[in-house]
PDB file with one MODEL, atoms N, CA, C and O in Angstrom:
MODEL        1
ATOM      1  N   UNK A   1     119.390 -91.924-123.430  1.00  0.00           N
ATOM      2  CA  UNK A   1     119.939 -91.671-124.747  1.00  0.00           C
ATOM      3  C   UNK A   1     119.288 -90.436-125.357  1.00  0.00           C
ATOM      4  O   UNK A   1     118.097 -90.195-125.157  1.00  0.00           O
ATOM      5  N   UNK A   2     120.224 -89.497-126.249  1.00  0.00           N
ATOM      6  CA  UNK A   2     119.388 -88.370-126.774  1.00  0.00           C
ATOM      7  C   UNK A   2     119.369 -88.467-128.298  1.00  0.00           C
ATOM      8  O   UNK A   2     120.466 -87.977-128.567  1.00  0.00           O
ATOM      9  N   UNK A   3     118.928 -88.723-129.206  1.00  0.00           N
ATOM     10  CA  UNK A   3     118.410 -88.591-130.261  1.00  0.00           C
ATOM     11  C   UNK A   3     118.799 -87.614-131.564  1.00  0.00           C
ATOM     12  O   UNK A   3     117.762 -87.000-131.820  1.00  0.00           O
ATOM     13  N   UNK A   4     119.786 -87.233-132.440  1.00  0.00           N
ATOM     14  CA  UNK A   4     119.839 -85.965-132.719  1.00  0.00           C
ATOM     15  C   UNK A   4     119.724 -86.506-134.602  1.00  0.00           C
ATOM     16  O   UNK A   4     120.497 -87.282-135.164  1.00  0.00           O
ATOM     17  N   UNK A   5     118.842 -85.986-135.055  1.00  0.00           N
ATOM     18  CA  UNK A   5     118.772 -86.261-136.314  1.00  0.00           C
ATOM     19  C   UNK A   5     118.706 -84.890-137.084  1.00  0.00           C
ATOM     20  O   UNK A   5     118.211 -83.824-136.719  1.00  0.00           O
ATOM     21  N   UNK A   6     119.427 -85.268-138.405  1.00  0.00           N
ATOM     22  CA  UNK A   6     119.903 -84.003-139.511  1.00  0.00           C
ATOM     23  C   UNK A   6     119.940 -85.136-140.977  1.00  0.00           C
ATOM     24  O   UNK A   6     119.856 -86.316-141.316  1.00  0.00           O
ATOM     25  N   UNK A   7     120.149 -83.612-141.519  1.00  0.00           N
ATOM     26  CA  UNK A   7     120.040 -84.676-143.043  1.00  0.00           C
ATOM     27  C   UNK A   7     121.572 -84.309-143.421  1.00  0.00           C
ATOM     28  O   UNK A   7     122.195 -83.276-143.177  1.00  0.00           O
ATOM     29  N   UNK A   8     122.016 -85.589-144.154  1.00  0.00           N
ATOM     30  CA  UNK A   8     123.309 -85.553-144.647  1.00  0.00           C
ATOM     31  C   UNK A   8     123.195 -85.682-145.892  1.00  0.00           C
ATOM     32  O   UNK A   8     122.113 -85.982-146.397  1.00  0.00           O
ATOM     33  N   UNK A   9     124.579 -85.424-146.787  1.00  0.00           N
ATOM     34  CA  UNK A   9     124.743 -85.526-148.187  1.00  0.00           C
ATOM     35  C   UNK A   9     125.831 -86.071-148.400  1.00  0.00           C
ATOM     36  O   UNK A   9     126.992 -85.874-148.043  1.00  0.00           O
ATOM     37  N   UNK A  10     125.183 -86.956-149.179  1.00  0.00           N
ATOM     38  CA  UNK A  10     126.559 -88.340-149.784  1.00  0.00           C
ATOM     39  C   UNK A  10     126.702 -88.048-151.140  1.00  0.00           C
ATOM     40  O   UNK A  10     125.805 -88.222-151.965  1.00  0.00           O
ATOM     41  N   UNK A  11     128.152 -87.473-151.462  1.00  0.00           N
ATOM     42  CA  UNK A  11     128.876 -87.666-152.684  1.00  0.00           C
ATOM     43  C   UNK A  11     129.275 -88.811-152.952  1.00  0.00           C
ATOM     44  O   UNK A  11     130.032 -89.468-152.237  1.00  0.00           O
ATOM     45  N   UNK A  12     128.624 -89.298-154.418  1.00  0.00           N
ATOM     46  CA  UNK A  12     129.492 -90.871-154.695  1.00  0.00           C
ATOM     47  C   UNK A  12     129.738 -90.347-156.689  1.00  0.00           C
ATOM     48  O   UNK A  12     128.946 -90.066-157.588  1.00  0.00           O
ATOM     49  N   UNK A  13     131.194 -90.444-156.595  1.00  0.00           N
ATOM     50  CA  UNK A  13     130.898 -89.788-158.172  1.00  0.00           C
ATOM     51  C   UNK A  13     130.995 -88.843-158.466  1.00  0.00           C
ATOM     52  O   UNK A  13     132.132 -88.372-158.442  1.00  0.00           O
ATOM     53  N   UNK A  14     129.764 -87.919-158.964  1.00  0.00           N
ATOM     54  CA  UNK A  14     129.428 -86.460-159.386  1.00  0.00           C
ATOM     55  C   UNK A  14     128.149 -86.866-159.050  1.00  0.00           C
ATOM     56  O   UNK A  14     127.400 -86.141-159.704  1.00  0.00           O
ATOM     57  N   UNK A  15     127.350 -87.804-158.237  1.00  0.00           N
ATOM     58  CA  UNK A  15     125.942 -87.926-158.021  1.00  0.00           C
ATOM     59  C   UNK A  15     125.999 -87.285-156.319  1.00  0.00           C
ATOM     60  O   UNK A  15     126.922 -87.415-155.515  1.00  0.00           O
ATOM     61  N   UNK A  16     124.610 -86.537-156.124  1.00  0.00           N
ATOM     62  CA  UNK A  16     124.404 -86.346-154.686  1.00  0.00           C
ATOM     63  C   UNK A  16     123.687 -87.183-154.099  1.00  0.00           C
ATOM     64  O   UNK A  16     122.850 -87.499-154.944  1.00  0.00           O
ATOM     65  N   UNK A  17     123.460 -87.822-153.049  1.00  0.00           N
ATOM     66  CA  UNK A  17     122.822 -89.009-152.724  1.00  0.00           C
ATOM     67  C   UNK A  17     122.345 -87.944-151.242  1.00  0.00           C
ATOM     68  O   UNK A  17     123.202 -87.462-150.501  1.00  0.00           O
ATOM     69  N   UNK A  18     120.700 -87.714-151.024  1.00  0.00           N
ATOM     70  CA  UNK A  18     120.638 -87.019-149.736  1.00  0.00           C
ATOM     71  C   UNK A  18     119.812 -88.240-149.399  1.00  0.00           C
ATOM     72  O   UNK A  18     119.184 -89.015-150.121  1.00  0.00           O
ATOM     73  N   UNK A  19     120.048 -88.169-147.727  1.00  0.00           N
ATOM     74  CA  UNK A  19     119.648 -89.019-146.850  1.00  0.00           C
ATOM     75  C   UNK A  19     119.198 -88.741-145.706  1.00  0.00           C
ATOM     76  O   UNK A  19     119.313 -87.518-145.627  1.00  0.00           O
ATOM     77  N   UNK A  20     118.763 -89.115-144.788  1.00  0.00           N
ATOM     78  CA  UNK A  20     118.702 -88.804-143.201  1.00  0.00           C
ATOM     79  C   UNK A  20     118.915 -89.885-142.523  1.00  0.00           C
ATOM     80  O   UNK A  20     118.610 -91.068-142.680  1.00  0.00           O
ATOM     81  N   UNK A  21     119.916 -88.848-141.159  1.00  0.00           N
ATOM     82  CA  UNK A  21     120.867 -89.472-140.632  1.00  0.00           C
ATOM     83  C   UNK A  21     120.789 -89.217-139.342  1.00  0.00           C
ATOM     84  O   UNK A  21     120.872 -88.036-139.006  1.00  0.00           O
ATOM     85  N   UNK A  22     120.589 -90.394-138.169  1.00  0.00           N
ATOM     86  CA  UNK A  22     119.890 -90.255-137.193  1.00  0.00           C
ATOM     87  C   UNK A  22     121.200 -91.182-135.961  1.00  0.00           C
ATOM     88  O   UNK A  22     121.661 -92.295-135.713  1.00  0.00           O
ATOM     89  N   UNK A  23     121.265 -89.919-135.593  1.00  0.00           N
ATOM     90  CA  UNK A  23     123.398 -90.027-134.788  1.00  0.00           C
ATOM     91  C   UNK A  23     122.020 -90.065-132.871  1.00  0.00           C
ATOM     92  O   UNK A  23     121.068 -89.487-132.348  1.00  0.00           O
ATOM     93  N   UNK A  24     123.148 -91.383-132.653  1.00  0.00           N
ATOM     94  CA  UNK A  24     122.673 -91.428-131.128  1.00  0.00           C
ATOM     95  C   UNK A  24     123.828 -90.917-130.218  1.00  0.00           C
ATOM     96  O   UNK A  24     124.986 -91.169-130.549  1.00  0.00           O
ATOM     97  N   UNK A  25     123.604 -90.318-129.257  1.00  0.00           N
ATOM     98  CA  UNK A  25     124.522 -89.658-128.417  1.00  0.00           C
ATOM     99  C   UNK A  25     123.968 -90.314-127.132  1.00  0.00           C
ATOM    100  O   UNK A  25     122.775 -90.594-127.010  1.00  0.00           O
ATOM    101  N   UNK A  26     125.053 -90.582-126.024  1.00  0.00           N
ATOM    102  CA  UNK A  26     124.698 -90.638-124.250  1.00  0.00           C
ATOM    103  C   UNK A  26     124.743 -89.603-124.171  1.00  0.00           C
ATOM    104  O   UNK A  26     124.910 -88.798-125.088  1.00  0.00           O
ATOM    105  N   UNK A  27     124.583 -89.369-122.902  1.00  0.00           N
ATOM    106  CA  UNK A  27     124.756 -87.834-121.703  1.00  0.00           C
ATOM    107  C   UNK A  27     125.931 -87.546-122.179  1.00  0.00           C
ATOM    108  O   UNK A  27     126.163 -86.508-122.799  1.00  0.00           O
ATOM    109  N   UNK A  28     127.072 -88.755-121.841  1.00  0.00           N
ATOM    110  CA  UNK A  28     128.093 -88.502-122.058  1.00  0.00           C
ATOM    111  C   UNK A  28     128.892 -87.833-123.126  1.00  0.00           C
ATOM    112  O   UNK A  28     129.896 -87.156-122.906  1.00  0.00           O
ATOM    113  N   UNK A  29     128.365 -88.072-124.321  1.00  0.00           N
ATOM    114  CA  UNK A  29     129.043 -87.804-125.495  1.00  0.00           C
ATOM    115  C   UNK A  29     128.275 -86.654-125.633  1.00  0.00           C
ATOM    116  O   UNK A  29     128.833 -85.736-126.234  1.00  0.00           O
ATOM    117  N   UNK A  30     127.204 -86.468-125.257  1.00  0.00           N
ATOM    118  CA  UNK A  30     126.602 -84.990-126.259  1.00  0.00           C
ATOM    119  C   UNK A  30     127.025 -83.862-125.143  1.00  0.00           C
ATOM    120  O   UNK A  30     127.011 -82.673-125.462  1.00  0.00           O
ATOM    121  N   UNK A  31     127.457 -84.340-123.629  1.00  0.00           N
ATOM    122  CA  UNK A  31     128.155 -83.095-122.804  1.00  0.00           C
ATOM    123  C   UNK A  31     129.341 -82.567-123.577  1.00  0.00           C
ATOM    124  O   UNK A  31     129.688 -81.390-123.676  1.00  0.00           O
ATOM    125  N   UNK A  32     130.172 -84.148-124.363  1.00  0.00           N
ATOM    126  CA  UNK A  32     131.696 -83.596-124.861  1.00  0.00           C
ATOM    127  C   UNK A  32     131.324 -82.889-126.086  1.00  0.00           C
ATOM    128  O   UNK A  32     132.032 -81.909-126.318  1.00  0.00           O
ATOM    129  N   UNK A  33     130.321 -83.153-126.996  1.00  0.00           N
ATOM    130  CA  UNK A  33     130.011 -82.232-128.198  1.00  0.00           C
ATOM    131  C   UNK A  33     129.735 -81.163-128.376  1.00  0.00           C
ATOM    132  O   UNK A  33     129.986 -80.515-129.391  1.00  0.00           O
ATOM    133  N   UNK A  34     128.926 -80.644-127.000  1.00  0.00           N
ATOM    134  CA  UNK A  34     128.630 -79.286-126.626  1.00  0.00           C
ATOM    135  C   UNK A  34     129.813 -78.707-126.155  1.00  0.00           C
ATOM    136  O   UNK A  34     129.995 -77.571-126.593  1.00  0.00           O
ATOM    137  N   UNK A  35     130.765 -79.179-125.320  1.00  0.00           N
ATOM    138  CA  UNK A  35     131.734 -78.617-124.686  1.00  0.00           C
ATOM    139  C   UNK A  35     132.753 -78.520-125.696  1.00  0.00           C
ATOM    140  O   UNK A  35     133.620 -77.671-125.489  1.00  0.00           O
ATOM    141  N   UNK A  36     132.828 -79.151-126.660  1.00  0.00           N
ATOM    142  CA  UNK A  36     133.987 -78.497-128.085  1.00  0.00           C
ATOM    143  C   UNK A  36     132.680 -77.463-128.569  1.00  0.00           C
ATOM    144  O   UNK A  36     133.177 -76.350-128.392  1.00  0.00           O
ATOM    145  N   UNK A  37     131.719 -77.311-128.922  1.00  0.00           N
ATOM    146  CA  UNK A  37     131.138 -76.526-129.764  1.00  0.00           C
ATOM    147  C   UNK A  37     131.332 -75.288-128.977  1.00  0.00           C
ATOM    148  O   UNK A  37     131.406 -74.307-129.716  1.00  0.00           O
ATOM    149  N   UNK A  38     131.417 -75.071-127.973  1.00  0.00           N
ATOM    150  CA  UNK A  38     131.341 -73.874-126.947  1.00  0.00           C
ATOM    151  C   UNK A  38     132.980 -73.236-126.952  1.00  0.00           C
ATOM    152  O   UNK A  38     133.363 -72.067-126.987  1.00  0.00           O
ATOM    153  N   UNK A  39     133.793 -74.598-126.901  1.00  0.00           N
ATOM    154  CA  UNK A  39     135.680 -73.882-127.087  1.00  0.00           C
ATOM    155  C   UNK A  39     135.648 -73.673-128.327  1.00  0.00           C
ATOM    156  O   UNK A  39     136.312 -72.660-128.550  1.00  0.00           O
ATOM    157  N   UNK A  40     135.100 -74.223-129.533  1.00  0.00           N
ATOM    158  CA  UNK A  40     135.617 -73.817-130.728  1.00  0.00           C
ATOM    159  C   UNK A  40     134.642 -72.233-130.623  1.00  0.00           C
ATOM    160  O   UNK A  40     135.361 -71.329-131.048  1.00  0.00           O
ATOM    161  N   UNK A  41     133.629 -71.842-130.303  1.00  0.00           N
ATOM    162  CA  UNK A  41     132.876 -70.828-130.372  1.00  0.00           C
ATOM    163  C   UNK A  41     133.568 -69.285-129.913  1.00  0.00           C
ATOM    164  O   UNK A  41     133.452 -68.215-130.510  1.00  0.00           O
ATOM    165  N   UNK A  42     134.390 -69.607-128.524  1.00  0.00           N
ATOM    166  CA  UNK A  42     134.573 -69.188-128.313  1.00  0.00           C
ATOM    167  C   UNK A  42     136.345 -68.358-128.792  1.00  0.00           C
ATOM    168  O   UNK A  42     136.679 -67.176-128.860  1.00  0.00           O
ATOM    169  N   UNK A  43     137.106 -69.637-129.033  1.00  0.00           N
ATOM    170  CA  UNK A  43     138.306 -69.396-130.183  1.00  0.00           C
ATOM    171  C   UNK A  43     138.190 -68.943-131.227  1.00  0.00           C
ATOM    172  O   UNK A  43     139.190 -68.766-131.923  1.00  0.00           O
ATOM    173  N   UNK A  44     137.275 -68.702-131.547  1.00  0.00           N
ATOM    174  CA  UNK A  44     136.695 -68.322-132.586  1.00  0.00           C
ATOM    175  C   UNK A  44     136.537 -66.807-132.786  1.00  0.00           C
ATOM    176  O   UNK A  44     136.900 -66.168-133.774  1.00  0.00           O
ATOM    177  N   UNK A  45     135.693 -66.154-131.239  1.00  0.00           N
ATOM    178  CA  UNK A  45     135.235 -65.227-131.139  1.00  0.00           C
ATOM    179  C   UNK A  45     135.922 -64.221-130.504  1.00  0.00           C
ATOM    180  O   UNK A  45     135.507 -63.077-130.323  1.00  0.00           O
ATOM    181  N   UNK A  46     137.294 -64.807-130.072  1.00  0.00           N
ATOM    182  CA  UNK A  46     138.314 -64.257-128.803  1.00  0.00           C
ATOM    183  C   UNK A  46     138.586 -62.842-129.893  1.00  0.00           C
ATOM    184  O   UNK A  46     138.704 -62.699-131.110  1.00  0.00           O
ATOM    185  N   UNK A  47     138.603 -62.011-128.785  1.00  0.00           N
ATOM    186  CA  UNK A  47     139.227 -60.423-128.908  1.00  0.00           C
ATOM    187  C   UNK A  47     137.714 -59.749-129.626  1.00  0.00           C
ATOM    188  O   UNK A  47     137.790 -58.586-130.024  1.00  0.00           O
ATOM    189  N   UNK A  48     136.517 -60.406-129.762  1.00  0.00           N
ATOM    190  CA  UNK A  48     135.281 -59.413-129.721  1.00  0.00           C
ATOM    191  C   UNK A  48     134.612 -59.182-129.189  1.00  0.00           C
ATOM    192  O   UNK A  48     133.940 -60.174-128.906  1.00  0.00           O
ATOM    193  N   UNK A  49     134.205 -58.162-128.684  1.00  0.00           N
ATOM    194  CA  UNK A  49     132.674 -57.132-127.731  1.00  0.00           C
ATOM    195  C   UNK A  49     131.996 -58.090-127.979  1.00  0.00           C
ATOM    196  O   UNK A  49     132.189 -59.119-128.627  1.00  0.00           O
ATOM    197  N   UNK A  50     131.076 -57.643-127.351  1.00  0.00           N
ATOM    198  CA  UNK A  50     129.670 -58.076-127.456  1.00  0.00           C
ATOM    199  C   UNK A  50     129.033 -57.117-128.610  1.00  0.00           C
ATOM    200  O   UNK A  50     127.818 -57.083-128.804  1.00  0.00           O
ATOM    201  N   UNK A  51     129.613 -56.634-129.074  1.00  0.00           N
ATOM    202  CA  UNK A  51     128.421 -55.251-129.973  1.00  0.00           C
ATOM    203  C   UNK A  51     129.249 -55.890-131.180  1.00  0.00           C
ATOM    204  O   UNK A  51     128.683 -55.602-132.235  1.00  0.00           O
ATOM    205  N   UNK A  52     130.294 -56.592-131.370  1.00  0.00           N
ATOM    206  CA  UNK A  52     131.150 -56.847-132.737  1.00  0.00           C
ATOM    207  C   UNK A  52     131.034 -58.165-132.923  1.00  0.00           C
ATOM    208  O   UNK A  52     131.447 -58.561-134.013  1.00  0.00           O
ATOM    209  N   UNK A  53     130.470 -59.202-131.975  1.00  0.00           N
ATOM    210  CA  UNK A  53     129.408 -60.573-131.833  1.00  0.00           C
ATOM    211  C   UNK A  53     128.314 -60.316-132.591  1.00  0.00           C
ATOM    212  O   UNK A  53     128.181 -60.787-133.720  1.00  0.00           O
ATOM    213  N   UNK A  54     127.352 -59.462-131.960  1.00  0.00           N
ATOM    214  CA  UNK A  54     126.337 -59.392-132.217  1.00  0.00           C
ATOM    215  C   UNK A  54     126.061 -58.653-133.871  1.00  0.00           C
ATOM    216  O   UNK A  54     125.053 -58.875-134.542  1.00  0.00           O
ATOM    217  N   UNK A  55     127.061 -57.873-134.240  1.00  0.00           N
ATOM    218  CA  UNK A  55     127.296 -57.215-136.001  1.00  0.00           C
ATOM    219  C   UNK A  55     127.509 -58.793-136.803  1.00  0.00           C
ATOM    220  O   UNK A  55     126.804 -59.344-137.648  1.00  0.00           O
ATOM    221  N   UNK A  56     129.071 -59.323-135.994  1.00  0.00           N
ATOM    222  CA  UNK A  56     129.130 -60.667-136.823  1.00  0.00           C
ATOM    223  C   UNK A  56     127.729 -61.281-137.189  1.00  0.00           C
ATOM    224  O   UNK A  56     127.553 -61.475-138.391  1.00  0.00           O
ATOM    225  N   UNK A  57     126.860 -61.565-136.463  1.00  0.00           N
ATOM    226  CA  UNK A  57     125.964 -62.897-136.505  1.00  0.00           C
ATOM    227  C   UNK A  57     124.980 -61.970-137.622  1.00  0.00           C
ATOM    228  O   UNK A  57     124.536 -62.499-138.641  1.00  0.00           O
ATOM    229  N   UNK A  58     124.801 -61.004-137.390  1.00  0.00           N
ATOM    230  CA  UNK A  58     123.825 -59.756-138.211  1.00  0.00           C
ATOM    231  C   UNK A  58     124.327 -60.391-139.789  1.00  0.00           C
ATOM    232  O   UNK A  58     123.638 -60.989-140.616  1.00  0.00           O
ATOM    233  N   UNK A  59     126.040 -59.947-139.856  1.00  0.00           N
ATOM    234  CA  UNK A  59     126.515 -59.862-141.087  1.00  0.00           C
ATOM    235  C   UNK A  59     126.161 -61.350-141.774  1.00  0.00           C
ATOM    236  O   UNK A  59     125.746 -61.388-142.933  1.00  0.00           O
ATOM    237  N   UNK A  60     126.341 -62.512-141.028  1.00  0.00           N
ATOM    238  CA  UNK A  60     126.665 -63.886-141.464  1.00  0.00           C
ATOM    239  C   UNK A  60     124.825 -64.230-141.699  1.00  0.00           C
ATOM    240  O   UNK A  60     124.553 -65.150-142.470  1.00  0.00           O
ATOM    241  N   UNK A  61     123.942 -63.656-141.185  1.00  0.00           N
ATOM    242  CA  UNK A  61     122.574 -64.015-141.492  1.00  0.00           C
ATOM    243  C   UNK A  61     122.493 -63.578-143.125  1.00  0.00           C
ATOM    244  O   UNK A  61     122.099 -64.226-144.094  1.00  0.00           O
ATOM    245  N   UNK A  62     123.107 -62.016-143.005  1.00  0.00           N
ATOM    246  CA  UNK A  62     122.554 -61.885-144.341  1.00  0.00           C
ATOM    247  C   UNK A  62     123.484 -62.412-145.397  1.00  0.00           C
ATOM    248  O   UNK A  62     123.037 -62.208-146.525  1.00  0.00           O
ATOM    249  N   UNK A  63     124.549 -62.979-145.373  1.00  0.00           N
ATOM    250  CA  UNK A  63     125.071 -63.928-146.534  1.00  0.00           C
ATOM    251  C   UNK A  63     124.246 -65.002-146.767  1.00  0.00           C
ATOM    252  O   UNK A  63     123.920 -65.391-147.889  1.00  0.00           O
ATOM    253  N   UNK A  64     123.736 -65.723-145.208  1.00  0.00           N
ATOM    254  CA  UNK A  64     123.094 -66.981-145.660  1.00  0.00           C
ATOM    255  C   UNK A  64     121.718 -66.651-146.210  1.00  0.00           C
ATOM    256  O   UNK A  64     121.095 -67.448-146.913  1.00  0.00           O
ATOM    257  N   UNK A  65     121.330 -65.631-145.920  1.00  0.00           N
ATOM    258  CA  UNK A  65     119.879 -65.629-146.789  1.00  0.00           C
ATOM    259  C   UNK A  65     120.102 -65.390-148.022  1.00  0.00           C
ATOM    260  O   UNK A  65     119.577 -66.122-148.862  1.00  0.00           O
ATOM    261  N   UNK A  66     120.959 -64.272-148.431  1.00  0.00           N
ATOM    262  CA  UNK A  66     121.962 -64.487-150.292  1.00  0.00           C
ATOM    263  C   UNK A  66     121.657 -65.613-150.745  1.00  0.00           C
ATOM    264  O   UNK A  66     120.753 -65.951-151.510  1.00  0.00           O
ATOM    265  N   UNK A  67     122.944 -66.536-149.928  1.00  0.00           N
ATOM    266  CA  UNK A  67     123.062 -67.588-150.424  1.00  0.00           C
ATOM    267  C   UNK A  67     121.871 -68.717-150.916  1.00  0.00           C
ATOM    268  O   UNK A  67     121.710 -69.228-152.024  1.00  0.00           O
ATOM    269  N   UNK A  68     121.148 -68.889-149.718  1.00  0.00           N
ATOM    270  CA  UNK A  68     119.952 -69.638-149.600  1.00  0.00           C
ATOM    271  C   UNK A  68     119.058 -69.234-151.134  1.00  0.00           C
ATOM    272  O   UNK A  68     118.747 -69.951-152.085  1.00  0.00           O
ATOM    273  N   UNK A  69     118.814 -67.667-150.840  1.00  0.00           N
ATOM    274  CA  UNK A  69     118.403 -67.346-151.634  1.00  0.00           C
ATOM    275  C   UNK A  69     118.487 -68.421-153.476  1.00  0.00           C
ATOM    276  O   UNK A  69     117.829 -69.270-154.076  1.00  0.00           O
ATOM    277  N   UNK A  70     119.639 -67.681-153.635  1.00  0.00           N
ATOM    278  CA  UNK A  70     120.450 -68.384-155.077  1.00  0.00           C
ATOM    279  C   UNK A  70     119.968 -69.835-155.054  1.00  0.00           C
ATOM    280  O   UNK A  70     119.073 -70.432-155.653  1.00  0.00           O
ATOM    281  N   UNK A  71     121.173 -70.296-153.862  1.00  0.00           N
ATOM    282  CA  UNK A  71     121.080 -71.868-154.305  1.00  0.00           C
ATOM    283  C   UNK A  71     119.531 -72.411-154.667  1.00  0.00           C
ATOM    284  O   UNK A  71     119.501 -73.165-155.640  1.00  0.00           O
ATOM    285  N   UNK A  72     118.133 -72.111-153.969  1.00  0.00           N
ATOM    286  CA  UNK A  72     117.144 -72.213-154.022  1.00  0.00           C
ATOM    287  C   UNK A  72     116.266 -71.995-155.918  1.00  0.00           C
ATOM    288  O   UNK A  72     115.380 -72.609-156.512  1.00  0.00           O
ATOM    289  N   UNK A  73     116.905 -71.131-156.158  1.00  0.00           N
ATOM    290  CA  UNK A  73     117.081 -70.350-157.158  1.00  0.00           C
ATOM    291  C   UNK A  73     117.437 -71.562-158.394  1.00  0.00           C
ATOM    292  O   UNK A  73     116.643 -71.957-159.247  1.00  0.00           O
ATOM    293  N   UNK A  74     118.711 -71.958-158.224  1.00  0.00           N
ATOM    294  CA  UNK A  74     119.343 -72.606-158.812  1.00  0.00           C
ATOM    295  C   UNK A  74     118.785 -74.117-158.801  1.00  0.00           C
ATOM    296  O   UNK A  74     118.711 -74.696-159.885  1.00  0.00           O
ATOM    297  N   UNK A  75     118.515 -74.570-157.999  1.00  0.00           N
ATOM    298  CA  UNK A  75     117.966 -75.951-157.739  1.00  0.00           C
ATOM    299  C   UNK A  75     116.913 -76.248-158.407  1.00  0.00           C
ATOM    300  O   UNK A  75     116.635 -77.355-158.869  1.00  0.00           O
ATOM    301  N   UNK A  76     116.086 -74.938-158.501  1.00  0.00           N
ATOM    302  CA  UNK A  76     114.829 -75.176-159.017  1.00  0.00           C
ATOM    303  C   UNK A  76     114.326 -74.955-160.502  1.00  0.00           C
ATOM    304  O   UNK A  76     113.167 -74.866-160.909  1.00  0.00           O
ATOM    305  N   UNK A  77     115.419 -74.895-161.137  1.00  0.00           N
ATOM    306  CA  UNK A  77     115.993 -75.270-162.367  1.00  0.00           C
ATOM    307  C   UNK A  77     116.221 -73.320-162.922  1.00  0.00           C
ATOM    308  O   UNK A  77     116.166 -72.950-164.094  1.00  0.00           O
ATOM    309  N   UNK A  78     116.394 -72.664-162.068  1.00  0.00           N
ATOM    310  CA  UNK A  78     116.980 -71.428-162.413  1.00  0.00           C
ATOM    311  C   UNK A  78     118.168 -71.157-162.989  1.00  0.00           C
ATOM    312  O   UNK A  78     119.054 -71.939-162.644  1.00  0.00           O
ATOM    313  N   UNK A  79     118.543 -70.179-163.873  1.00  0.00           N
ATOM    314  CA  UNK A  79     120.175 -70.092-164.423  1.00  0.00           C
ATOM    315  C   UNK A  79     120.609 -68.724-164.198  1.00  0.00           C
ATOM    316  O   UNK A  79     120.236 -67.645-164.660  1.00  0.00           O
ATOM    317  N   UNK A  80     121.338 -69.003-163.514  1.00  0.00           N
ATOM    318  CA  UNK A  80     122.599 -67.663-163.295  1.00  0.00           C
ATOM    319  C   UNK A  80     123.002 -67.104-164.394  1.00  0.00           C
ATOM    320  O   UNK A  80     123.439 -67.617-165.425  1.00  0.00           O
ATOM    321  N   UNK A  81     122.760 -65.589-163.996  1.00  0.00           N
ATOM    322  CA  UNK A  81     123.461 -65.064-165.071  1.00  0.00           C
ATOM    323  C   UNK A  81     125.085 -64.443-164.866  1.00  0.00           C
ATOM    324  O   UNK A  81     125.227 -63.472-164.123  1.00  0.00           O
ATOM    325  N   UNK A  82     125.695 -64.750-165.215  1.00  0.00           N
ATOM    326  CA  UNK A  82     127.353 -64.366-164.977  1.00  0.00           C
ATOM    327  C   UNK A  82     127.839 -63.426-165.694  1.00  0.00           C
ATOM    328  O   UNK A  82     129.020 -63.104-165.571  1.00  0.00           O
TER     329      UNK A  82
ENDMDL
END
């Protein structure tokens, strides 16, 4: 058996309820989870280089550090200015 734990977030309401959530997989099932993560990856990626892969993942780091940024920002009782 392989083990794969992440934290999830439960909406009930307008309340966030975070938790951790500890998903068991066989051989079996985590071969089929990898093997969609790899077709959706790749449907995904159809008709780009390798040099227009490698810009994508560049570009999508620096949104999530933005983002991260903010939300972090925000959580910690920060206020946006708009």
């Amino acid at each position: 058996m392989q083990f794969i734990a992440g934290i999830t977030h439960v909406f009930i309401g307008n309340r966030k309820i975070n938790g951790f959530l500890w998903l068991v997989f066989s051989p079996e099932n985590s071969r089929k989870y990898t093997d969609q993560n790899a077709y959706s990856n790749e449907l995904a990626l159809a008709g780009l280089d390798p040099a227009q892969r490698e810009e994508l993942t560049d570009l999508l780091k620096t949104v999530e550090k933005n983002v991260t940024a903010n939300w972090h920002f925000v959580k910690n009782g920060g206020k946006r200015k708009y």
